[in-house]
C-alpha angles and dihedrals in degrees: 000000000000131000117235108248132178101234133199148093092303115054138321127226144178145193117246122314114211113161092134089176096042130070119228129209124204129206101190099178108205096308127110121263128204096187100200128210100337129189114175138127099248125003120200121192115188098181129174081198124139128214091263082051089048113172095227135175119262092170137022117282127224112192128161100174130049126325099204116175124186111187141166110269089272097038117133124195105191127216104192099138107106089202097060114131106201112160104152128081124303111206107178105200097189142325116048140302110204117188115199156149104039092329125139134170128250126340125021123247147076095337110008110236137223112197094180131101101257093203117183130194125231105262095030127094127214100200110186106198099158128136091223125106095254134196123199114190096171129043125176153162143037098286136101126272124203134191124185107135131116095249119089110241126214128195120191140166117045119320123212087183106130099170126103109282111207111193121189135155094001127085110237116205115198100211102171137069087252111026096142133131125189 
């Protein structure tokens, strides 16, 4: 069943997506995407987007299984709803995921916790920049990961992440035996 989108050289965008038990897989060209209010299983963005063509969230999402996003080098998918509800995996294949605004990552509280692997691929960056209180439990991969919002972050459990990890601005609060990245 498809879903109706405006196509072109500009953007692309689409009504709202609700499919909770599918999973849904998104070729975005080069053109910008503004992906609206989203429940699936498992959602899949393959973008040749660029920074300036950014996929970015028009609605809350709601994902329980994986959040796996493929985009050019400069590609950017881009969390800023602060209702999203994103509690499977994130595996970031290349490009860049930027949270923002008051964002977090899977279940509300204090602090909000998110209880997926966040795996992230050599060459790409995870920058967290949101002003919301955030828990990481599982941290993977080869790729940068970057901190500089308001919110304190906290990663527990034991970490596979080997990347660069740049922390600015937020407080991050090593709460594991082997919470360590390279």
């Amino acid at each position: 069943e498809g879903v109706p989108a405006s196509t072109g050289n500009g953007s692309l965008s689409y009504g709202s997506i609700a499919s909770s038990s599918k999973n849904i897989t998104i070729y975005t060209g080069t053109s910008a995407l503004a992906l609206p209010s989203t429940s699936a299983a498992a959602l899949n963005i393959n973008s040749g987007n660029t920074s300036s063509n950014a996929v970015t969230q028009s609605g809350a999402w709601t994902l329980t299984g994986t959040l796996t996003f493929t985009g050019d080098a400069s590609g950017v998918l881009s969390l800023s709803n602060a209702s999203n509800a994103i509690t499977g995996g994130i595996t970031l294949n290349s490009g860049a995921i930027t949270v923002s605004g008051s964002s977090y990552l899977g279940s509300a509280g204090s602090p909000n916790n998110y209880t997926g692997t966040l795996s992230v691929a050599s060459g790409s960056t995870f920058t967290y920049s949101s002003s919301a209180n955030q828990k990481f439990n599982t941290l993977s991969g080869a790729g940068a990961l970057t901190f500089n919002g308001s919110g304190t972050v906290t990663i527990s459990g034991t970490q596979s992440a080997s990347g660069t990890l740049n922390v600015a601005q937020s407080m991050l609060v090593a709460d594991a035996t082997n919470a360590s990245v390279a």
